[in-house]
C-alpha positions in Angstrom: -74.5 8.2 -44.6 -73.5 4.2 -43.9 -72.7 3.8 -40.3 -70.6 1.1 -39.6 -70.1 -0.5 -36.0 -67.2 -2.9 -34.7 -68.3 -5.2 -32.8 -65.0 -5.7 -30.8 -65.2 -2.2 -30.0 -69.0 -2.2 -29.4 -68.3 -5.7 -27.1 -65.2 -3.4 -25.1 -67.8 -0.4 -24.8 -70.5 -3.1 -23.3 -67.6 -4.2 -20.8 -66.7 -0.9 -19.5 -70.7 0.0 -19.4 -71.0 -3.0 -17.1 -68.7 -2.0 -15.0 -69.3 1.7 -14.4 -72.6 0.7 -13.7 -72.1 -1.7 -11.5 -70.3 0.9 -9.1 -66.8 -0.3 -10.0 -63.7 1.6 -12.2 -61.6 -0.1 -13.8 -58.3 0.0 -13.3 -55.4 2.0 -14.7 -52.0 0.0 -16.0 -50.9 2.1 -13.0 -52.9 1.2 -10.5 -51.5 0.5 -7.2 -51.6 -3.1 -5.4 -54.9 -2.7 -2.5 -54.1 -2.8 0.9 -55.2 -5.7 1.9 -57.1 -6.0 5.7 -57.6 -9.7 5.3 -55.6 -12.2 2.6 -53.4 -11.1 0.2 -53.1 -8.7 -2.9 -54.0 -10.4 -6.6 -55.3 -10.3 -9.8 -58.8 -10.9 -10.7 -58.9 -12.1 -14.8 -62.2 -12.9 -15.8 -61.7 -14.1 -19.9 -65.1 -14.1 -22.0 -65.2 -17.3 -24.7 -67.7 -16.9 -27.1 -69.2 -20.7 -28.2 -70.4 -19.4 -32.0 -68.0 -20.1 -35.1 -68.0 -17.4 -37.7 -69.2 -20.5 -39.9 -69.5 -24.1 -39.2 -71.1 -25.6 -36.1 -71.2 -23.7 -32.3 -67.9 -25.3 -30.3 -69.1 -28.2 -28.1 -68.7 -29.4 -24.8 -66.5 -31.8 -25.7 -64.2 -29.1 -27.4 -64.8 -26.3 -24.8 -63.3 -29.1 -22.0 -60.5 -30.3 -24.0 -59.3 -26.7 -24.7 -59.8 -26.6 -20.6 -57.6 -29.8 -19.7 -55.1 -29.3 -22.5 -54.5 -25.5 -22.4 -55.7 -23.6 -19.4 -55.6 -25.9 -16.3 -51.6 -27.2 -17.3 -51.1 -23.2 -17.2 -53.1 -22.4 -14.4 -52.8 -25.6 -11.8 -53.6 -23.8 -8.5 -56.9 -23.4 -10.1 -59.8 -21.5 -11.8 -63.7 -21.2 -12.3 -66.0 -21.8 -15.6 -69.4 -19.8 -15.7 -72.2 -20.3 -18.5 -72.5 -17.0 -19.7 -74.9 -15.2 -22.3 -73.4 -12.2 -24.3 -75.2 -9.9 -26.8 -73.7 -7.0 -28.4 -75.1 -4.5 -31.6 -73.8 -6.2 -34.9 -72.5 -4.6 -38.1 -76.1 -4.8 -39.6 -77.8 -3.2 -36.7 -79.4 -6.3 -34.8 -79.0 -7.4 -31.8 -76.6 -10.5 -32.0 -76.6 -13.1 -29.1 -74.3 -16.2 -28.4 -73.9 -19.0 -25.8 -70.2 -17.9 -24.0 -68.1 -19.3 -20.9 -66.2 -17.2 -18.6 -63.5 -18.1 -16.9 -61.9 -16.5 -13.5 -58.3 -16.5 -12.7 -57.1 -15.2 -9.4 -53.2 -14.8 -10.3 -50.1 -13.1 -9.2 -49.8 -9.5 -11.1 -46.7 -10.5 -13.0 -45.3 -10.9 -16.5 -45.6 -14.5 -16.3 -49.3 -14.4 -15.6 -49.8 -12.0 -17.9 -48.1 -14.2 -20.8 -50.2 -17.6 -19.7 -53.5 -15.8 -20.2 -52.5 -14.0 -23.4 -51.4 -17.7 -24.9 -54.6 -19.0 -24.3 -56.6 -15.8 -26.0 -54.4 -16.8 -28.6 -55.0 -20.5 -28.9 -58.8 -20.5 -28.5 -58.7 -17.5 -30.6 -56.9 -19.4 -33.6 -58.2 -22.8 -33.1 -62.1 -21.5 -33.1 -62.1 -18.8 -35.7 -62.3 -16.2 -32.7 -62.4 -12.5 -33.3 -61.5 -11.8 -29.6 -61.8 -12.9 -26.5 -62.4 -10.5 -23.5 -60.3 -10.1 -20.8 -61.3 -8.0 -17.7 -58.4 -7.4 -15.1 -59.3 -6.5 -11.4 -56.8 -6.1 -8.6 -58.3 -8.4 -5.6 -58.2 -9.4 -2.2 -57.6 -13.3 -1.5 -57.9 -15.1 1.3 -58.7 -19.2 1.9 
């Protein structure tokens, strides 16, 4: 019997494994705004870029920042956060695959709008890089400055 393993489905299973065990749920689409004590209600996106090309050469500094300045910051202005990050996940032929990532945090308004910025830029970076996904991870979130 062949067993075969998604890996956007094994890299959503790592995501929600993260965050059980890191004490937190995650939210349900019906979640309810907090309650704020101090600051005000948001949204907490965190989006996971993977820096590998199914072929061809990883994506480069120069390319990660243009895809910054040309398509997220116009979209996001009041701004955002980019982290080095290191993902690994099972791949189809059993090994462990690693790869060289960025995340990038959002603290946004829960609204349609929102919502349709980050999804346009899964979209881009997904198309222009040869992208099988890109994570998103949604957290409701206290703000203040």
């Amino acid at each position: 019997m062949e067993i075969v393993i998604n890996p956007r489905r094994v890299k959503l299973m790592m995501a929600a494994a993260m965050l059980l065990l890191s004490g937190c749920v995650a939210p349900q689409k019906s979640a309810t705004v907090p309650v704020c004590a101090v600051g005000d209600a948001m949204t907490q996106t965190t989006l996971y870029f993977g820096l590998n090309r199914p072929a061809g050469p990883v994506i480069s500094a120069a390319e990660w920042q243009t895809f910054i300045d040309k398509d997220v910051t116009p979209r996001f202005k009041d701004g955002l956060s980019v982290f080095e990050a290191k993902g690994q996940w099972l791949g189809n032929n059993g090994k462990l695959a690693r790869e060289d990532s960025k995340a990038l945090l959002l603290i946004h308004a829960k609204d349609s709008e929102s919502d349709k910025r980050i999804e346009a830029l899964r979209g881009i970076y997904k198309q222009r890089f040869s992208q099988d996904s890109v994570m998103r991870v949604d957290a409701p979130v206290c703000v203040a400055f």
